[in-house]
Structures are given as C-alpha cells and as structure tokens.
C-alpha positions in Angstrom: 13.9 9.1 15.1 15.7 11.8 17.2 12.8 11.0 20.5 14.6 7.5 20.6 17.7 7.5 23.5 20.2 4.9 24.8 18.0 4.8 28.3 14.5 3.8 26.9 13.5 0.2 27.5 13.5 -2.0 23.7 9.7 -2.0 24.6 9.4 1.7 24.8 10.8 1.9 21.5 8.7 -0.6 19.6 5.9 1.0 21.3 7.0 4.3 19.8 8.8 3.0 16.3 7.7 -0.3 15.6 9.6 0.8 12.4 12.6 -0.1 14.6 12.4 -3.5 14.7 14.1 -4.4 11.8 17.0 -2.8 12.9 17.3 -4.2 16.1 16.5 -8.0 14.5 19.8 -7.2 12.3 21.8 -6.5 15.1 20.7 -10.0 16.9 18.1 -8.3 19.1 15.4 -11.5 18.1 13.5 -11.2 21.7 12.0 -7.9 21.1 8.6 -9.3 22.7 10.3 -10.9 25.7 10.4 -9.9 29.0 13.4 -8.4 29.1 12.9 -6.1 26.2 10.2 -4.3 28.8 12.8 -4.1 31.2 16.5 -3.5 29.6 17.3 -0.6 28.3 18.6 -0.4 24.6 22.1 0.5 25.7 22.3 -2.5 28.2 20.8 -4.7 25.3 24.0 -3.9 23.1 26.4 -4.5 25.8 25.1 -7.5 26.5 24.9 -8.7 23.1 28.5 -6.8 22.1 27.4 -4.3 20.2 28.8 -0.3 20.1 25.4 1.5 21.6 26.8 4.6 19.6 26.4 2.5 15.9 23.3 1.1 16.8 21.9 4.2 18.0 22.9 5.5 14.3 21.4 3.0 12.6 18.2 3.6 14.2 17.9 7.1 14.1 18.9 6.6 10.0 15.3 4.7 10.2 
C-alpha cells in the first residue's frame, strides 16, 4: 500500500484499503467510522493516540 501517506484523512484510507482497518484497530484506532476519522489525518491520529507515525505507517504498508 505504497498510495497510502501520513497526510490522508483515516477515511481516505478506509475508502481506499478497507484492508487497513485491522491495522489501525490494533493500534487503538477503534473510531474509524467517526467523525474525526473524515477529518484527522493518520499522522495526527497517532500523535494523539501516542503512537510513532513512522511504525504505524510500516505496518500498514506491510498490509
């Protein structure tokens, strides 16, 4: 999933690899269908849930 950056919203991603979900609900992302997941970015959803964007970025492209 190299098309997947830091800047897209958790929305655009689902929307693009729903196969990315499972990933991001391991990493304690469990409001992927909330409003906030159409408007924060995947790298402002790590910081605000502590995460390193860089590992979770790897994880996902490993999908």
């Amino acid at each position: 999933m190299s098309n997947i950056t830091k800047d897209m919203t958790i929305g655009e991603i689902l929307r693009q690899a729903p196969e990315a979900a499972p990933v991001l609900l391991e990493a304690g992302m469990h409001c992927l269908g909330c409003p906030s997941a159409q408007a924060e970015t995947l790298e402002e959803a790590a910081m605000v849930h502590g995460m390193d964007i860089d590992e979770l970025m790897s994880k996902i492209a490993a999908v």
